[in-house]
N, C-alpha and C positions, 0 to 999 in steps of 0.2 A: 114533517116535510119530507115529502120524498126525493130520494138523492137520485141525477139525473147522470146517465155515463159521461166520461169524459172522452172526448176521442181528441187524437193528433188530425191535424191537417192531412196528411197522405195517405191516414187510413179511410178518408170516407173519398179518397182521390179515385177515379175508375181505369184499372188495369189497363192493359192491351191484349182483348182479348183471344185476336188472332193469333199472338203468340203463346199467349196460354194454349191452344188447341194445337200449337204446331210442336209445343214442347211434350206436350202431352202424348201425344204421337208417334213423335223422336223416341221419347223414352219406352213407349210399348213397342216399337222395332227393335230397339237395342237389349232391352229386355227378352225377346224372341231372339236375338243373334245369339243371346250369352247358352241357346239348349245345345249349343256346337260347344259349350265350353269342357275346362278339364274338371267334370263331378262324375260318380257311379248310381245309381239308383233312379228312379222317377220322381221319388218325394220333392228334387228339386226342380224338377221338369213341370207337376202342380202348381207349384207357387210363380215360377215364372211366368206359365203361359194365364193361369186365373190374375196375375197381377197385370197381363198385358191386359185381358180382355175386358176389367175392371176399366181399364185409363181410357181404352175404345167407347168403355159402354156410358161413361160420366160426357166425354164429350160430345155424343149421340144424345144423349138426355136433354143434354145443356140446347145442344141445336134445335131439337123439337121445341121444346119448353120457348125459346125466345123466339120461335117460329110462330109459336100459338097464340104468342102475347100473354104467356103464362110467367115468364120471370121477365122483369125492368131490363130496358137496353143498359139503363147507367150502371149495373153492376155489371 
C-alpha cells in the first residue's frame, strides 16, 4: 500500500502573492543599501549585489511563467 503525504490545512492554503513580490523586493533594495555599510573588500559586495539580483530575477520568472499559463494561479 502506498503511503500517501499528509498535509496540514494551511500548507495547501494559497499565499498572498503580491506581498511575496513586494517583500522580495524590499529585501533586494535593502540588500543594495547594506554595499554603503561598514565592511573592507568586494567579496562582500559579490554576495550582496548576486543575492539582490537572484530575488529580482526568481520574481521576474515567477511573473513570466503565470503570465504564460505556465505555473497555476492557486500557488
Amino acid at each position: 500500500m502506498a503511503e500517501e503525504p499528509v498535509y496540514a490545512p494551511d500548507q495547501l492554503k494559497p499565499g498572498n502573492r503580491k506581498r511575496a513580490r513586494t517583500g522580495a523586493l524590499v529585501s533586494a533594495a535593502v540588500l543594495l543599501l547594506m554595499l554603503w555599510g561598514n565592511h573592507e573588500g568586494n567579496t562582500e559586495n559579490i554576495y550582496l549585489i548576486g543575492t539582490a539580483v537572484a530575488l529580482v530575477l526568481a520574481v521576474l520568472v515567477d511573473i513570466v511563467l503565470r503570465r504564460n499559463g505556465l505555473k497555476p494561479e492557486d500557488q
